[in-house]
C-alpha positions as CSV (number, residue, x, y, z in Angstrom):
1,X,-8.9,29.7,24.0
2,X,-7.0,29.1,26.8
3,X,-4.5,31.9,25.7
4,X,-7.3,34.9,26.0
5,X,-8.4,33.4,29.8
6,X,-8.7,36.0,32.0
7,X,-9.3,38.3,29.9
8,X,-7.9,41.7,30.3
9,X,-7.1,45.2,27.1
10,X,-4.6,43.2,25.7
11,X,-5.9,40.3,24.8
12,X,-9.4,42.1,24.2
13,X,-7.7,43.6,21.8
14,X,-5.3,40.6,20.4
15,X,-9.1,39.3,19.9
16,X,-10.1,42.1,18.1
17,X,-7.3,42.2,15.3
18,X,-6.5,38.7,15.2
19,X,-9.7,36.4,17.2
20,X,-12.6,35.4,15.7
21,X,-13.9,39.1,16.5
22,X,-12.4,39.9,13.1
23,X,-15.9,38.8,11.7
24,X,-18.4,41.1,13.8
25,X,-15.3,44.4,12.6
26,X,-15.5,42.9,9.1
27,X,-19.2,41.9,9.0
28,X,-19.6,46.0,10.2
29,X,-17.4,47.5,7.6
30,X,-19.3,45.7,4.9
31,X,-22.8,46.8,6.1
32,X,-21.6,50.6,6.0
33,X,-19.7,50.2,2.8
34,X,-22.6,47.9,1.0
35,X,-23.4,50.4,-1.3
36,X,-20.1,50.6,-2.4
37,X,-19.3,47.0,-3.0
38,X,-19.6,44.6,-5.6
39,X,-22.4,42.0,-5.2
40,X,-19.3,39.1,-4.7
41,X,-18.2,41.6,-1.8
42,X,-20.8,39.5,0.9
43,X,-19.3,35.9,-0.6
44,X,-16.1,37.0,0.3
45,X,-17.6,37.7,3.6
46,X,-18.7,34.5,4.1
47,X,-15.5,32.9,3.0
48,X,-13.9,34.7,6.1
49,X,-16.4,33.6,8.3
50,X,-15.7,30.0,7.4
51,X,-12.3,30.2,7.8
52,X,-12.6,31.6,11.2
53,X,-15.5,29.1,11.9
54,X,-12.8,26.3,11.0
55,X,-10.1,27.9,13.4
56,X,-12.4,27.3,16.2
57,X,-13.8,23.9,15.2
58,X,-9.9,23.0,15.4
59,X,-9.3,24.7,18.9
60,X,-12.6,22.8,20.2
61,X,-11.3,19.4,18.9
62,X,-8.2,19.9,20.8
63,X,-10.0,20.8,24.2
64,X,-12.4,18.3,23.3
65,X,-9.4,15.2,23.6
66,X,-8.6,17.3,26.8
67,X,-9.4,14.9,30.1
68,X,-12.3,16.1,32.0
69,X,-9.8,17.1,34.9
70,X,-8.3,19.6,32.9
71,X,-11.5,21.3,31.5
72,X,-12.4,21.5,35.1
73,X,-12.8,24.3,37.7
74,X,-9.6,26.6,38.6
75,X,-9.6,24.9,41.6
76,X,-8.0,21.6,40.1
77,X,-4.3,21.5,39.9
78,X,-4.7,19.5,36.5
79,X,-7.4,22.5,35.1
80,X,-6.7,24.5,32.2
81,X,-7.7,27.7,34.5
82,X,-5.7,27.0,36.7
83,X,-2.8,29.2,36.6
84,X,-0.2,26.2,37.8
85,X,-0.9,24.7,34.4
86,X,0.5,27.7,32.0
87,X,3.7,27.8,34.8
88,X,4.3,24.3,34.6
89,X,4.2,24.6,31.0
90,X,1.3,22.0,30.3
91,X,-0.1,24.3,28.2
92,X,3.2,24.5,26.1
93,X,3.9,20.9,25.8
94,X,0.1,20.3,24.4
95,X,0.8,22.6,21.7
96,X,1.5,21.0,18.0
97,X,3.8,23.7,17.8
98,X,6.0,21.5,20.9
99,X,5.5,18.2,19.4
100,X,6.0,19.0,15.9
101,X,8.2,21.6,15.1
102,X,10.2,22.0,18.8
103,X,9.4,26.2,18.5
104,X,8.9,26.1,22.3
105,X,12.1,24.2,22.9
106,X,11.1,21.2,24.7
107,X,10.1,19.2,22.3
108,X,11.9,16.1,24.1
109,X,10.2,16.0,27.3
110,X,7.2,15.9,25.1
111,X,8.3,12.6,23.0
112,X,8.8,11.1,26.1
113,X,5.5,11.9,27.4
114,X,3.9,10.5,23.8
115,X,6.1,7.5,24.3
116,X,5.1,6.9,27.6
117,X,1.5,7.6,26.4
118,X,2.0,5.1,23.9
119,X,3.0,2.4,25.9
120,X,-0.4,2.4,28.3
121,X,-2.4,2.7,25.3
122,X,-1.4,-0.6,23.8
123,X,-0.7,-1.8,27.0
124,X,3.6,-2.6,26.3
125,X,5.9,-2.3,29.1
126,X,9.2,-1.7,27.3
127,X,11.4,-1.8,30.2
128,X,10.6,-5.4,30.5
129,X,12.0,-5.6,27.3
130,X,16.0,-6.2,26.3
131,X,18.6,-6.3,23.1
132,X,21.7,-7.6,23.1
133,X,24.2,-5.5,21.1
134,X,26.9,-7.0,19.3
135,X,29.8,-4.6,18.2
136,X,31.1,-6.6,15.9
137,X,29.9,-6.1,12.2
138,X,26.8,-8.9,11.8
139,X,26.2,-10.8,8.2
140,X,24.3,-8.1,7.1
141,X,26.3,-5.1,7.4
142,X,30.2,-4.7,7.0
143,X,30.0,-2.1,9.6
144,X,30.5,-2.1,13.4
145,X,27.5,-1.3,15.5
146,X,27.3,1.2,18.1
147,X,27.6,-0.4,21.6
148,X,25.5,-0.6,24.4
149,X,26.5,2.0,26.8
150,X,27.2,4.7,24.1
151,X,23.4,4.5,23.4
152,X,22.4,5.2,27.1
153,X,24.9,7.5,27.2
154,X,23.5,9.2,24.3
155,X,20.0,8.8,25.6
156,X,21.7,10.6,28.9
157,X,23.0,13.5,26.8
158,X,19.7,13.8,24.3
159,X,17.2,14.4,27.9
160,X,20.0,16.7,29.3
161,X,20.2,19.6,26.7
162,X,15.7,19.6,27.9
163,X,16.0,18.8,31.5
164,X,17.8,19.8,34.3
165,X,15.8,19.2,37.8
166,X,12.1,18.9,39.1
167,X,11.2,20.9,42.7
168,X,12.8,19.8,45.8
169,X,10.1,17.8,47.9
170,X,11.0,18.1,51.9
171,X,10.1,14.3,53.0
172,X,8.8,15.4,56.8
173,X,7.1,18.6,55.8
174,X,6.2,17.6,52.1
175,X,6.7,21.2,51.2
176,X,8.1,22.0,47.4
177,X,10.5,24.5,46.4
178,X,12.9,25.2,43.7
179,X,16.2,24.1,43.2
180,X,19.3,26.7,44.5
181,X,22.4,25.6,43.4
182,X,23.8,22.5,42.0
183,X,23.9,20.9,44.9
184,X,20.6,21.6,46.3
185,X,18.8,20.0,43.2
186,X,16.9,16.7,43.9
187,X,18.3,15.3,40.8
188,X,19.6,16.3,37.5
189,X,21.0,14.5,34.3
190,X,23.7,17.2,33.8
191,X,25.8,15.4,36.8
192,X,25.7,12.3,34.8
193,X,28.3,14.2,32.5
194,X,30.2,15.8,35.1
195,X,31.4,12.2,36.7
196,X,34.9,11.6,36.7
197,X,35.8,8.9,34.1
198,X,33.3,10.9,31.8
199,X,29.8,10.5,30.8
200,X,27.4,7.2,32.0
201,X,30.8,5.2,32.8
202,X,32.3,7.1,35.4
203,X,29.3,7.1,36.9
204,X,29.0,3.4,36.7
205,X,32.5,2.8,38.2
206,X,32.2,5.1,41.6
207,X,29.5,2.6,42.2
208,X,28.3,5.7,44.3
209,X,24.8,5.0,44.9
210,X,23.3,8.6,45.7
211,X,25.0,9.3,42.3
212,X,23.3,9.3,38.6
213,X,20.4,10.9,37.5
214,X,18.7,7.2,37.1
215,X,19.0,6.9,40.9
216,X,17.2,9.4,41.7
217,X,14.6,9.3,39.6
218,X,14.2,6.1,41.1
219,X,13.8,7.9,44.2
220,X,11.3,10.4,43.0
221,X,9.4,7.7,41.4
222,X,8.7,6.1,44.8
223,X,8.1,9.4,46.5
224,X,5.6,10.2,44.0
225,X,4.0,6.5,43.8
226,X,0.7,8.1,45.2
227,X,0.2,10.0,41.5
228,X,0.7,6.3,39.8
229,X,-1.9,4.7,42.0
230,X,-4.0,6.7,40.8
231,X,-4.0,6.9,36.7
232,X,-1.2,6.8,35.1
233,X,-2.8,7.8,32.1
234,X,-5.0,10.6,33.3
235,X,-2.0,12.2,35.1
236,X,1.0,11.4,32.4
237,X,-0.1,15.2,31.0
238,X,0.5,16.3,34.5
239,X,3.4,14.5,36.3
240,X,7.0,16.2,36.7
241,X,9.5,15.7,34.1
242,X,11.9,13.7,36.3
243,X,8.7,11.2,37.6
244,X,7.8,10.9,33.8
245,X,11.4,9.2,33.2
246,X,11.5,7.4,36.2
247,X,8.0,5.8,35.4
248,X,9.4,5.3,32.2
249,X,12.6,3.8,32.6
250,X,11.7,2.0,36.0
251,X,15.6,1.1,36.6
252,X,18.7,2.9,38.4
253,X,21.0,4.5,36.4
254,X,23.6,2.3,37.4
255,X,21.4,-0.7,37.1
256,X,20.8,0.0,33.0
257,X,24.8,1.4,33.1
258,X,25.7,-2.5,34.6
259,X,23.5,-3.7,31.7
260,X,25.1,-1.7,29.0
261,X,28.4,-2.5,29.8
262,X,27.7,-6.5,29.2
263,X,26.0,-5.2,26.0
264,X,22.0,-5.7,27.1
265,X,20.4,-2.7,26.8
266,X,16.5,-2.0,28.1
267,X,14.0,-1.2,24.6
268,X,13.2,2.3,26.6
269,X,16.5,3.6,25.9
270,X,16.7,2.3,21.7
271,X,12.9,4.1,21.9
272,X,13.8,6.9,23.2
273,X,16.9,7.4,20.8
274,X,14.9,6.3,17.9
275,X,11.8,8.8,18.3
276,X,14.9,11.6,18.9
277,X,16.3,10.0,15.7
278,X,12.6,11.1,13.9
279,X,11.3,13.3,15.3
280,X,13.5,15.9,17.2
281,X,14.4,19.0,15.3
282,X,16.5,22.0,16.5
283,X,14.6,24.7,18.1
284,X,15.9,27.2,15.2
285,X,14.9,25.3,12.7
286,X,11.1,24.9,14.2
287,X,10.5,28.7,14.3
288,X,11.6,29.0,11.1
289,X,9.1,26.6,10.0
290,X,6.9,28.2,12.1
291,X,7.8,31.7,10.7
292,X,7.8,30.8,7.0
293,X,4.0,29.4,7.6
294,X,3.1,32.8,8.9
295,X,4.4,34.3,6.3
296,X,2.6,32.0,3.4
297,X,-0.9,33.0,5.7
298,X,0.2,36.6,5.6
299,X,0.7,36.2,1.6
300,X,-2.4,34.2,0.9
301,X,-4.4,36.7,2.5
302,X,-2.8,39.7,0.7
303,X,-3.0,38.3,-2.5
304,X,-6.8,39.7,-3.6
305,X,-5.0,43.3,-4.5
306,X,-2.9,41.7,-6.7
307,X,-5.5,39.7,-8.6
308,X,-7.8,42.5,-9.2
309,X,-4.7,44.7,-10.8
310,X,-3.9,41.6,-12.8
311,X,-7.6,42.1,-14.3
312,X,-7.6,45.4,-14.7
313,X,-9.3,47.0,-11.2
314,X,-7.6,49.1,-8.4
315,X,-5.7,46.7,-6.0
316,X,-8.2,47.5,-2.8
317,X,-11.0,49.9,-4.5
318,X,-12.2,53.3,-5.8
319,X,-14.4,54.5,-3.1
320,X,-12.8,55.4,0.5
321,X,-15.7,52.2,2.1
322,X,-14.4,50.2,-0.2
323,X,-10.8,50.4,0.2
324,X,-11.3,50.3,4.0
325,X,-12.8,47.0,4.0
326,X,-10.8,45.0,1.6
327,X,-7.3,46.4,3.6
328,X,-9.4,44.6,6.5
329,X,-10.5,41.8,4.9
330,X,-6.9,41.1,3.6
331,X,-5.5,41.3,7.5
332,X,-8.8,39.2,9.2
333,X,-8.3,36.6,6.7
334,X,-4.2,36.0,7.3
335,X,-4.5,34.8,10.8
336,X,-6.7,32.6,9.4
337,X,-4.8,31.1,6.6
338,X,-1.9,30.9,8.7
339,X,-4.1,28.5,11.1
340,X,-5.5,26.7,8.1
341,X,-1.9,26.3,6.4
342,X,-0.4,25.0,10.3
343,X,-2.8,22.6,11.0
344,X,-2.2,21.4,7.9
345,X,1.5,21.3,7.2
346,X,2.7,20.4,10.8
347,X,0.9,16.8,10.2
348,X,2.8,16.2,7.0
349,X,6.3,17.1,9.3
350,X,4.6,14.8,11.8
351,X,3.7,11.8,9.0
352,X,7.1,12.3,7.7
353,X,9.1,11.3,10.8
354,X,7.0,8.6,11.2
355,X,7.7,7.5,7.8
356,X,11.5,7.2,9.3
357,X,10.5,5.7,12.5
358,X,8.8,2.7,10.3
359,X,12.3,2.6,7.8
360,X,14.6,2.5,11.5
361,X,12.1,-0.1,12.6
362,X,12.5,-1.6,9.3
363,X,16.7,-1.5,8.7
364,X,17.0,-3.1,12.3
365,X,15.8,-6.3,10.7
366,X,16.8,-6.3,6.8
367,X,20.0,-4.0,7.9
368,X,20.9,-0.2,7.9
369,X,23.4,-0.4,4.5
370,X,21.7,-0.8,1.5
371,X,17.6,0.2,0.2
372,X,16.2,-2.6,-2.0
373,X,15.3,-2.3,-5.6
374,X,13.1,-3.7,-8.3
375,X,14.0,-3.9,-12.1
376,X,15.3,-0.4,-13.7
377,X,17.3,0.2,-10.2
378,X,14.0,1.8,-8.7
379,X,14.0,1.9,-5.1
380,X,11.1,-0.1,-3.6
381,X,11.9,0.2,0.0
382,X,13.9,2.4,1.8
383,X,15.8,1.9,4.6
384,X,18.5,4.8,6.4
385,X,21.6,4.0,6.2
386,X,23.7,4.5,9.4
387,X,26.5,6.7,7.7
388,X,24.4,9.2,6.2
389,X,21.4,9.6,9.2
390,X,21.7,12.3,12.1
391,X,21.7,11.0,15.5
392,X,23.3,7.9,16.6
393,X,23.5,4.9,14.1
394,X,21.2,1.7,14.3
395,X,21.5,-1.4,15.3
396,X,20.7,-4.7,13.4
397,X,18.8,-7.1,16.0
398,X,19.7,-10.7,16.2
399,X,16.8,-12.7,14.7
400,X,17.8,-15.7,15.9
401,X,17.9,-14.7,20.0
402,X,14.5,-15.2,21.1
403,X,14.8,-11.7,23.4
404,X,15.5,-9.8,21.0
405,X,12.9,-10.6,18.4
406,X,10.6,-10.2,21.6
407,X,11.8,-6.6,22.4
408,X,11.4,-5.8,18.2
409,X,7.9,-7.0,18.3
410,X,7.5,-4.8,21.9
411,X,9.0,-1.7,19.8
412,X,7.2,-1.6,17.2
413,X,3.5,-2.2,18.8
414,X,4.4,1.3,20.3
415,X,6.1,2.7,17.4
416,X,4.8,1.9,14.4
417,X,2.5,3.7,12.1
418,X,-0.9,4.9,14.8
419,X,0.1,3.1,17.3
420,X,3.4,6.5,18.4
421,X,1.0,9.0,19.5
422,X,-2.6,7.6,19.0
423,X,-4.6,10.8,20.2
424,X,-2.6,12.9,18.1
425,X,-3.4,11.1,14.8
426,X,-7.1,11.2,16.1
427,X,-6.5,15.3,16.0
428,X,-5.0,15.2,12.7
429,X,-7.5,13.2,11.5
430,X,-10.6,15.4,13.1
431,X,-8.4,18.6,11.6
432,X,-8.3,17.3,8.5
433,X,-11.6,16.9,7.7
434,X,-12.5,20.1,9.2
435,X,-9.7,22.1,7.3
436,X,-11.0,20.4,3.9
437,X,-14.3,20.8,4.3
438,X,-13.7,24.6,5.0
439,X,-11.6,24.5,1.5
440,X,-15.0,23.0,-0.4
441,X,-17.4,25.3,0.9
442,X,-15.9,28.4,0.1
443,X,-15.6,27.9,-3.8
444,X,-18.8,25.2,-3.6
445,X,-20.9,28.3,-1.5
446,X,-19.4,31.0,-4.5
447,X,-20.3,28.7,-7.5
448,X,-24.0,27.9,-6.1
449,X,-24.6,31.6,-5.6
450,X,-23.3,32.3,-9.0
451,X,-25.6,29.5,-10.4
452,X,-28.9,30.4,-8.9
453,X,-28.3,34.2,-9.3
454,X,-27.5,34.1,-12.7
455,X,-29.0,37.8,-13.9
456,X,-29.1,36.2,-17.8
457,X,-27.6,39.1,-19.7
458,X,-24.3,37.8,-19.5
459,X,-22.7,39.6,-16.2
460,X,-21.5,37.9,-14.1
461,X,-22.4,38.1,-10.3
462,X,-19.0,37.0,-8.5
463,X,-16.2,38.6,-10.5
464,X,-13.1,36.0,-12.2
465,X,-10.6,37.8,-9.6
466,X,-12.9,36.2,-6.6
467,X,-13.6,33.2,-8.7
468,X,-9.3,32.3,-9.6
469,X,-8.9,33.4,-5.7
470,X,-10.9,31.0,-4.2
471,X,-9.9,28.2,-6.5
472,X,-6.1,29.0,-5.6
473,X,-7.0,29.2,-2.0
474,X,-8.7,25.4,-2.8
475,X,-5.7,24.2,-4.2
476,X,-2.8,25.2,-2.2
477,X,-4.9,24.2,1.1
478,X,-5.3,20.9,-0.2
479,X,-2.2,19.9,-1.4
480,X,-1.1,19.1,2.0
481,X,-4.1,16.5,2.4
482,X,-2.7,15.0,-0.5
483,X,0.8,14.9,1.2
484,X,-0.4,13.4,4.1
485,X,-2.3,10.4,2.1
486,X,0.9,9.8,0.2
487,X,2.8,9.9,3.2
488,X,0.8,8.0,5.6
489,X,0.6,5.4,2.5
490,X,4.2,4.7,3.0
491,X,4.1,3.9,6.2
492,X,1.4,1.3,5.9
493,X,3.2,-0.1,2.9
494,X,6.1,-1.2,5.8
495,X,4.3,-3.2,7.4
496,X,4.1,-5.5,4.7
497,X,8.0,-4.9,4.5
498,X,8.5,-5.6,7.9
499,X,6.4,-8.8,7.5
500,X,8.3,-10.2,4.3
501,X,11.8,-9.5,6.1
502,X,10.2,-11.5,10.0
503,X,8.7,-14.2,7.2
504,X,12.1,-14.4,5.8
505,X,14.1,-14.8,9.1
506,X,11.9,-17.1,10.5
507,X,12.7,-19.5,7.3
508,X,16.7,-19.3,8.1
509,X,16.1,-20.2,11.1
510,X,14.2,-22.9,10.1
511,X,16.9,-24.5,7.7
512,X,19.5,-23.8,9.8
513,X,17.7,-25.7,12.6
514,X,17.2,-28.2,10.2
515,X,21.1,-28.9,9.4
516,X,22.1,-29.0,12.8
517,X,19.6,-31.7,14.2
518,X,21.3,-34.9,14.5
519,X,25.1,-33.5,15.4
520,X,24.2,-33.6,19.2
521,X,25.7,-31.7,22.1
522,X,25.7,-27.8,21.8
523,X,24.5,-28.1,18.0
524,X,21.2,-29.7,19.2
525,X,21.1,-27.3,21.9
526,X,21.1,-24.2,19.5
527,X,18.7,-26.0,17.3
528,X,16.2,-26.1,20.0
529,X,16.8,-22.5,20.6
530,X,16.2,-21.7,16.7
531,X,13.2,-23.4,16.8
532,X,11.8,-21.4,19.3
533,X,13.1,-18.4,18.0
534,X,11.2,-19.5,14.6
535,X,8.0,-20.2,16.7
536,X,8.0,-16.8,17.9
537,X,8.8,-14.9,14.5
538,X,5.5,-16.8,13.2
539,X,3.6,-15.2,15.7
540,X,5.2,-11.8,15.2
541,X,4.3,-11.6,11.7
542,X,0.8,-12.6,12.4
543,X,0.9,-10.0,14.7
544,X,2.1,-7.4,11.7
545,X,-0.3,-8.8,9.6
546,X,-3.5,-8.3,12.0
547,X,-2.1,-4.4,12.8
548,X,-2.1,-3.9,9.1
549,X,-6.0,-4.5,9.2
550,X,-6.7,-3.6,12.6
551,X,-4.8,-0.4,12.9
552,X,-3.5,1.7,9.6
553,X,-2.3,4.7,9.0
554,X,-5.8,7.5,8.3
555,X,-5.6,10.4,6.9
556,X,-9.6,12.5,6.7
557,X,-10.9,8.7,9.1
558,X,-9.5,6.8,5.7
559,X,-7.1,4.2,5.2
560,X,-4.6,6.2,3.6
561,X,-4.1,4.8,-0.1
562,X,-3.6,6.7,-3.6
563,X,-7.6,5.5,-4.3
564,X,-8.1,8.6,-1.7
565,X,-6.1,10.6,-3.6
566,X,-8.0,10.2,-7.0
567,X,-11.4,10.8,-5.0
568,X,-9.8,14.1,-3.7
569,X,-9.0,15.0,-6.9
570,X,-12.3,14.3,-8.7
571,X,-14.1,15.8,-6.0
572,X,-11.7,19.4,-6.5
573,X,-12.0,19.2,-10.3
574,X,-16.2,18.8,-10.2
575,X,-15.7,22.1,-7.9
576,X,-13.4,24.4,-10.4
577,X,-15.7,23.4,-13.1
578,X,-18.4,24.7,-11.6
579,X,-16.4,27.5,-10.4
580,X,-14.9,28.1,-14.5
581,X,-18.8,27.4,-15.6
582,X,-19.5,31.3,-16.5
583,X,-16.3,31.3,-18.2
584,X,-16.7,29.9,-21.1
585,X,-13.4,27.4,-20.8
586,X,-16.1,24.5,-20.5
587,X,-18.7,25.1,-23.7
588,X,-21.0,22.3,-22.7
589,X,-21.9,23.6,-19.3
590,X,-22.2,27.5,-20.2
């Protein structure tokens, strides 16, 4: 692990209490203390080591999607030795802990370096792509839509509360060094907001040209175009905040301001403020996410003294050995639960916003109001409604401008479902099965060992306090497997929405193309343009359709559907019977 490199007394010892040297310390205090444990004493053992074998499993599949660069030498700028990539704060950004739950506090710079991600990987440019936003309430909503320039000048204020300014770069020595004062900085989106005239617009109207954080980013883009030339994949991990959103955005501030103000406005920015919309979460509320999950891990592994006084034993023992490894055994196994529980949980959060990326995607072509229902008022699909949601409202696009069913179609091959983050979901996928395979074998390891060392005088070799342990262990480890399943289910089940409401366009478009042939001038003009518009909504839904095959949601390398579910289910009852087989509670297995 990256976090124990070089290694020095502290984290020798952080290793020790809470690495995977737990095992060796608790595989020691059970060899001395033998005598004095129960025969179920070495499957608990085991258990640990399986749990601590899946906490590295996960670490490796993370390094393992690593680049080869940056599992390099120390001499490479982009290696994980090197100690410019724990200063830059690589390292942090990588982190689930970033992505999902925002404990590090710069969780933004990261969704822009996903979205950017996104885009090379199914090869969108969205800043080719443009909306035009109407203010005025459309046919499907009573309400007014947000304009233009108060989405960039939200996206402005979202990016400033993360960043402030990147190194200055002298251009004749091409020496770096960090920002003094205000005025020293290269560039920074906080003097967008301290324009006179107020936020994005009084930028716009100075018409100052070395003014606006877009500018300059420009600038730094084309200062920096030697790192673009290169790979813009391999060295999006790598690149400085402000060349990340120049590369993104690939326009002057004041050009997208000029925009925005004639109500056009560039895909990147309604991306940007849609994955903030999902995804972002206050840093607060992330550590206390991240807290209470430490605190489950802490409980789960604590919870073996209590089940043995709830069947009559002493909570950790009789015999000094004895008490001194099940303390220990309770605080190895906690690090590990709390691992186990993370890499579990933190997908769900994940799956969820994407869940309300697919209904944003989803209300900006049936509308933001209203959900649809089936008979008995039962919500079929949801979609947010722009009163209620944080963040800044949707928009409704107009279906009938070719543009802007072009820049829907360009938002939502990044967006949607896989497509937002494609490595990740590989990880989740990879720590899934690896996380629920560790949750099989423990039980599966304790009822095979109970079966074939059956003594046949009615004692039983793993006690019922180890036996209910590990099948609560099972149980509550799983259930976020089944949340993701359920979850990810949802989102594939809008892209059959989304194809339904482009289907349904595409067929008003058609009519109304219909009655306005034959009335000549401007009326046959629109027609034309309708017809074009329809042409293209055809092809957009095929385009749906073939992503729905091609691309779904997986949960465990599965399509996620409820048939998984059942199979998961099935597959954890065959194990607790097995488990409850010495029992009695199942007569024709005894």
């Amino acid at each position: 692990n990256r976090g124990l490199l070089p290694y020095s007394p502290t984290t020798l010892i952080f290793d020790l209490t809470l690495g995977s040297f737990v095992v060796y310390i608790t595989a020691g205090l059970w060899y001395f203390a033998k005598n004095e444990l129960p025969e179920d004493s070495f499957y608990e053992l085991v258990g640990l080591g399986l749990f601590v074998f899946g906490r590295c499993a996960t670490i490796g599949v993370k390094y393992a999607c690593y680049p080869d660069e940056q599992l390099g030498n120390a001499d490479d700028s982009l290696s994980i030795k090197n100690l410019g990539y724990q200063k830059q704060r690589i390292r942090d950004k990588n982190q689930m802990a970033t992505y999902v739950l925002n404990v590090s506090g710069i969780q933004k710079l990261q969704l822009c370096n996903l979205l950017y991600k996104s885009c090379l990987y199914v090869d969108t440019d969205l800043s080719t792509a443009f909306f035009h936003i109407e203010e005025l309430p459309t046919g499907l909503s009573a309400e007014p839509q947000v304009s233009a320039l108060e989405m960039w000048e939200h996206c402005l204020q979202q990016l400033s509360e993360v960043y402030t300014s990147d190194p200055i770069i002298c251009p004749e020595t091409g020496e770096t060094k960090n920002p003094g004062s205000e005025d020293d900085r290269m560039f920074s989106l906080l003097k967008e907001h301290q324009c006179e005239g107020g936020g994005a617009r009084g930028c716009a109207e100075s018409h100052d040209p070395n003014m606006g954080a877009g500018h300059d980013l420009h600038a730094s883009a084309v200062s920096n175009s030697d790192v673009h030339l290169l790979d813009p994949g391999l060295h999006a991990d790598n690149l400085e905040d402000g060349v990340l959103l120049a590369t993104f955005f690939r326009s002057r501030n004041r050009d997208i301001t000029a925009l925005a103000k004639k109500g056009k406005i560039p895909a990147t920015v309604v991306a940007l403020n849609m994955v903030f919309k999902a995804f972002d979460r206050t840093k607060k509320e992330g550590q206390r996410i991240f807290m209470m999950l430490g605190l489950m891990g802490l409980t789960l592994g604590f919870l073996p003294p209590f089940l043995r006084m709830m069947v009559g034993k002493t909570a950790f023992g009789d015999s000094p050995q004895e008490i001194v490894f099940r303390v220990w055994l309770c605080w190895a196994t906690s690090p590990s639960f709390f691992i186990i529980f993370f890499f579990n949980i933190a997908p769900c959060v994940w799956y969820y916003s994407k869940l309300k990326l697919a209904r944003e995607l989803h209300a900006m072509l049936a509308g933001m109001g209203e959900s649809f229902t089936c008979g008995g008022n039962v919500k079929v699909v949801w979609s947010p409604q722009s009163q209620k949601a944080a963040g800044l409202p949707g928009f409704e696009v107009d279906m009938r401008c070719t543009e802007d069913v072009a820049a829907w179609a360009a938002l939502r091959q990044v967006l949607h479902g896989g497509n937002f983050g494609p490595i990740i979901h590989r990880k989740f996928q990879m720590y899934g099965v690896i996380m629920f395979s560790i949750f099989l074998a423990v039980p599966t390891l304790q009822a095979l060992g109970s079966f074939y060392n059956d003594p046949g005088d009615g004692s039983q070799v793993i006690e019922v306090d180890v036996k209910i342990l590990s099948i609560l262990r099972m149980l509550l480890l799983a259930v976020p497997i089944i949340v993701q399943v359920l979850i990810a289910y949802k989102v594939n089940q809008y892209t059959g929405y989304q194809e339904e409401a482009v289907f349904r366009q595409a067929r008003a478009n058609m009519a109304l193309s219909a009655n306005l042939r034959g009335r000549g001038g401007d009326q046959e003009e629109l027609a034309d343009k309708l017809d074009r518009t329809q042409g293209l909504l055809c092809a957009v839904a095929d385009e749906i359709r073939s992503s729905e095959e091609s691309s779904p949601m997986r949960v465990l390398g599965l399509v996620a559907h409820p048939g998984v579910v059942i199979s998961l289910f099935s597959v954890l009852t065959a194990i607790i019977v097995l488990e409850v087989r010495e029992l009695g509670i199942v007569p024709f297995l005894e």
